[in-house]
N, C-alpha and C positions, 0 to 999 in steps of 0.2 A: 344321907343326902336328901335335901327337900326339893322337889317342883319348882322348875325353876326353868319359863319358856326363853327359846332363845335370845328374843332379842330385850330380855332383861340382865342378860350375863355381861362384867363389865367392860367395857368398850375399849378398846386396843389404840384405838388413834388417837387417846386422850394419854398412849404412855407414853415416857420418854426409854432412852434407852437402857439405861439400867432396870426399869420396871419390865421391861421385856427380857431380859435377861434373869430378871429372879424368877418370873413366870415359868419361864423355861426349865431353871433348876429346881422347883415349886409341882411344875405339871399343872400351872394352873387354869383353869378355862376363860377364854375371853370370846370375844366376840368384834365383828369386822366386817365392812362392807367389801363383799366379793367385785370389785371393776372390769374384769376381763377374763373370758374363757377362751383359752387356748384349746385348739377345738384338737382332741384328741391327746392332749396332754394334760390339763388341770386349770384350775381357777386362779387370779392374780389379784393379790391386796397391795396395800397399803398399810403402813402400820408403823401409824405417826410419824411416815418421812423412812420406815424402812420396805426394802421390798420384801414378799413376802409369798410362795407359791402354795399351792394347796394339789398335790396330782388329783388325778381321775379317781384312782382306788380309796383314796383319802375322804371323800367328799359326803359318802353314805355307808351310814350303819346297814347290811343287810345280809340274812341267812343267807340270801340265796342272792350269791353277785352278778350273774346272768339276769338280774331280773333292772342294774341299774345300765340305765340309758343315758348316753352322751345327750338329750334334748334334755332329760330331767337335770342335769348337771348343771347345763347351760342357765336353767330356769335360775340361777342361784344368782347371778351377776345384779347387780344392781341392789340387790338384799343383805340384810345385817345376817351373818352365819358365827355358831359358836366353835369353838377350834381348841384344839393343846400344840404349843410350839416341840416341833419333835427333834430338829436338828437349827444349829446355828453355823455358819459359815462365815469368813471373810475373807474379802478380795483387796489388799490395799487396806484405806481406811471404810472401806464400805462393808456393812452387815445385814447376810441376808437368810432370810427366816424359811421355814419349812415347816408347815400344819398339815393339822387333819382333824376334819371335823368328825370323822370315824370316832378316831379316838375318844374324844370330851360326850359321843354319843355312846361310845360302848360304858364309860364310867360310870353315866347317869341309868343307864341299862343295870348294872350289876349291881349298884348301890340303891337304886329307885324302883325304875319301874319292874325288874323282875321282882319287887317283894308285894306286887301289886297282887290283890286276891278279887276274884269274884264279888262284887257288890260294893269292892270299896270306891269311896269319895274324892274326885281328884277334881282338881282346878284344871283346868288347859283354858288353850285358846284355837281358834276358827281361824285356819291358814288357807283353805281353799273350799268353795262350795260347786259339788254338782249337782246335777238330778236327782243319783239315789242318794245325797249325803253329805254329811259335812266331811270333811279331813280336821283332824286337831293334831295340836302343837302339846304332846303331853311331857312335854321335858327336852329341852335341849334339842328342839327339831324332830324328835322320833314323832311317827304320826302315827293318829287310830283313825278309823274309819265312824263317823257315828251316823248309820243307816237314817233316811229317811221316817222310818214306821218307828222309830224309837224318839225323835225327837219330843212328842208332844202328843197325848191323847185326841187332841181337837185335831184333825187333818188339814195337812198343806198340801199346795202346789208343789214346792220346790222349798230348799231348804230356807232359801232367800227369803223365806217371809218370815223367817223367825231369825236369822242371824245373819249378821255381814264378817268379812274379812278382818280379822284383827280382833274381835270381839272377845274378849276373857268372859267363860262360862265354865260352869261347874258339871261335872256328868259322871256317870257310876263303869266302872269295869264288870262287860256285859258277857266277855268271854277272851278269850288268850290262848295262843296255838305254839307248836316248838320251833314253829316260823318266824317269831316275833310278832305275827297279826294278831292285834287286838282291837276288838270290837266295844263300841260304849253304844251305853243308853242313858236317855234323857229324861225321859217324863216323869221317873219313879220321884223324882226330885221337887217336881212342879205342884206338888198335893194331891187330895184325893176328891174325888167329885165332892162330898163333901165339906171339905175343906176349903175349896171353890167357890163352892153354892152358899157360903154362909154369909161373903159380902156381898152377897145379893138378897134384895127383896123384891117380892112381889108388890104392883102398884106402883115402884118406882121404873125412874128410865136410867140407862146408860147405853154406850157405845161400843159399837162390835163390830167386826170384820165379818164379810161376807167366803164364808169357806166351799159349799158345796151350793149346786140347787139340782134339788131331787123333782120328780113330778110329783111329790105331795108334802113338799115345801121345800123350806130354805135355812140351811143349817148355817147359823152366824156364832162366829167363835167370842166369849165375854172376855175369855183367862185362855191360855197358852193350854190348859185343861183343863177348860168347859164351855159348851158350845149351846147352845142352846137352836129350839125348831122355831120359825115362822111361817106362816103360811103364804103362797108361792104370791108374789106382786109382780108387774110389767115394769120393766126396765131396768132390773138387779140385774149385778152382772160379778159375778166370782171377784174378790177383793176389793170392791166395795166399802168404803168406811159408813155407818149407818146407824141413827140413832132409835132405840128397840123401848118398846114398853112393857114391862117385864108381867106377866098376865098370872101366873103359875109357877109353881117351883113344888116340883112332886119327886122328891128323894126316894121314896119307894121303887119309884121308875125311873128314875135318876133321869126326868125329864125337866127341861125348862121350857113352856109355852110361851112366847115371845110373839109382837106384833109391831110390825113395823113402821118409824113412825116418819123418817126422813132419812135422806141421802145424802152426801156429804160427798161426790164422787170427786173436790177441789180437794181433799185433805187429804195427806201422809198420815199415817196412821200405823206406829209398830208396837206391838202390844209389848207391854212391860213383862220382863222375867224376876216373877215371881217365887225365889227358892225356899223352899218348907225344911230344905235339911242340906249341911253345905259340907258335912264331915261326917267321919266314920264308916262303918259298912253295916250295908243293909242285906238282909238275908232271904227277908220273903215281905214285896208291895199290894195292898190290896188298893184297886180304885174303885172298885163298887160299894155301894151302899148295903148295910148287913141284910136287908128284905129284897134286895131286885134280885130280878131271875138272874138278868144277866150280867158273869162274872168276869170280871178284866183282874188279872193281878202277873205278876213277876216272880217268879223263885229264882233264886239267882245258889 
């Protein structure tokens, strides 16, 4: 079984009734927008003209079922969910359907993501962002968590300034529990300072987001990972779009000297993601440069 996020699986309300019926005797996985939650009983489809229920205990893969919540369930209405038809009924000439999105998640579990190892390369997608983090979509609605400090060597606010909702990105498996929590990271992906630093030159300009300001200057991100220093100016202000004169570029110190040369605070401005490696697994990242003191790297 390959990666395969939910709402790529194929759509239900485009079947007729016999395509629902082979699915059925098939086990095959579809997908369907949830319309109503019966509050303490389960989720209500539609599925091309048949009805279609989804219970409570149906709705989430998870070790530990005390952990799913009737709000979290609810959140699902309105959204494309993937499912396996588990019984078929009829009443007269009407047929009516019985899913679980459990099931179509436990398959992609035992077939996918448990053969996931440390370091390896997966696609997902960005289904919610908070403070410490993004949430992803790594197969069929199962979510990992990818922490804030793993996104991207250069520092953000919040996740929100490198991803939005719906975003398909690529990230490494950074750790995995008998819980099913799996932790990713990001940056190992994004290059190495040097890798970075090379479509840059000194003497030239380009354009940079404003990430930190320290009292002995002002750290503007060029690449998703690498940031370079300015010296402190009046009226910067943290995210900032700003155009920089690139003064220095000292790999030994994996520093960039930067001087600031305008502000652009009318401009949207989301830096491009840049990936250096989009497959396989990686076992040990170096982002330092082989002469600086100081060592940033990954053992995974």
């Amino acid at each position: 079984m390959k990666y395969m996020r939910e709402t790529d699986i194929t759509a239900a309300s485009v079947f007729d009734l016999q395509a629902l019926l082979s699915a059925y005797e098939k086990g095959t996985v579809m997908f369907a927008k949830a319309l109503v939650y019966d509050r303490g009983n389960g989720l209500k489809f539609n599925l091309g003209g048949y009805e279609a229920f989804m219970p409570n205990s149906e709705v989430y893969l998870s070790f530990d079922e005390n952990c799913i919540k009737e709000a979290a369930i609810a959140t699902r209405v309105n959204k494309f969910v993937c499912f396996i038809i588990t019984s078929v009924s009829k009443k007269g000439a009407e047929y009516y359907f019985e899913i679980s999105r459990k099931k179509a998640q436990q398959l992609a579990y035992d077939n996918y993501i448990s053969t996931l190892q440390s370091g390896d390369i997966i696609p997902c997608c960005i289904t919610h962002i908070d403070k410490f983090g993004a949430f992803c979509d790594i197969g069929y609605g199962i979510s990992a968590l990818l922490p804030i400090d793993f996104i991207s060597v250069s520092r953000i606010q919040t996740p929100a300034d490198r991803f939005y909702v719906g975003q398909n990105i690529f990230a490494c498996i950074k750790s995995s529990d008998n819980n099913g929590r799996i932790v990713l990271t990001h940056k190992e992906l994004l290059g190495t300072w040097l890798e970075n630093a090379t479509y840059f030159k000194a003497g030239t300009s380009t354009t940079g987001i404003v990430r930190s300001i320290e009292s002995y200057g002002i750290f503007i991100e060029l690449s998703p990972n690498l940031a370079g220093l300015a010296e402190s100016c009046e009226g910067i202000e943290i995210g900032d779009v700003v155009n920089v004169y690139i003064k220095n570029i000292l790999p030994d110190k994996m520093k960039i000297k930067l001087v600031i040369v305008s502000t652009i605070k009318e401009e949207t401005f989301f830096p491009e993601i840049k990936y250096f490696k989009t497959e396989g697994r990686i076992k040990y990242w170096k982002y330092s440069t082989e002469n600086c003191s100081k060592l940033i790297e990954t053992v995974f």
